[in-house]
N, C-alpha and C positions, 0 to 999 in steps of 0.2 A: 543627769548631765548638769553640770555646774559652771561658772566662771567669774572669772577674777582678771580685772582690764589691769592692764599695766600702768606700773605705778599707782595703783590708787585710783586712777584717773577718770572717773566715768563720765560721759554725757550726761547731759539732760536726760536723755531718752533711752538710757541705756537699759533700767530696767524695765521700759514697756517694752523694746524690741526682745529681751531675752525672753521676756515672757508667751509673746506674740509667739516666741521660735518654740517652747515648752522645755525653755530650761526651768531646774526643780529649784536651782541655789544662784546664788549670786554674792561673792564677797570683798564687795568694793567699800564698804563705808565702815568707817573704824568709829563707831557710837555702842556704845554697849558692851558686855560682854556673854549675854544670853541674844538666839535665834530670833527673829522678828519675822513676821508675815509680810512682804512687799504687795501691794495689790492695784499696780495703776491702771487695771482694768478687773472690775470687780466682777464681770460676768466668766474670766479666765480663771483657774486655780494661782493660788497665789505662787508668790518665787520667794523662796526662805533665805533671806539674808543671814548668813553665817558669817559669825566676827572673824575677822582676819585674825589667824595665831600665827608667829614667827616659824612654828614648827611645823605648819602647812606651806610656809612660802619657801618653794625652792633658791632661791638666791639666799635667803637666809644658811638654808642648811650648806649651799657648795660655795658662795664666795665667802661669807666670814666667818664660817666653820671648817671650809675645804673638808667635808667629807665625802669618800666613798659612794657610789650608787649603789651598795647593796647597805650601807649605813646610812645613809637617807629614807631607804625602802623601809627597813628596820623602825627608824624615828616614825616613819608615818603610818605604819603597820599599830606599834604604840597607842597612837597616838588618835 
């Protein structure tokens, strides 16, 4: 189980809560382009920060591509 706050936008604390919940990913911070280990509590498994891709964000693919949901599935299947 993963998540991605809208717009970008996270808390402070956003990811000690996702963790606290036992999400695995979280892809709020646009640094990098390889996986990083998040760990704002070291005694919990870490939350793997995955870089945001255009081709995972849905408003990418349906407002400024206007595709399909079975061409979005397709991209992200891909992908």
């Amino acid at each position: 189980m993963g998540h991605k706050t809208a717009g970008f936008a996270p808390g402070v604390e956003t990811s000690a809560v996702l963790q606290s919940l036992g999400f695995l990913y979280q892809m709020d911070f646009q640094w990098g382009d390889l996986p990083d280990a998040l760990r704002p509590d070291a005694a919990q498994p870490p939350l793997i920060h995955l870089p945001p891709t255009l081709f995972l964000d849905d408003y990418t693919l349906f407002w400024d591509n206007y595709l399909a949901p079975d061409d979005a599935f397709a991209t992200w299947q891909e992908t």
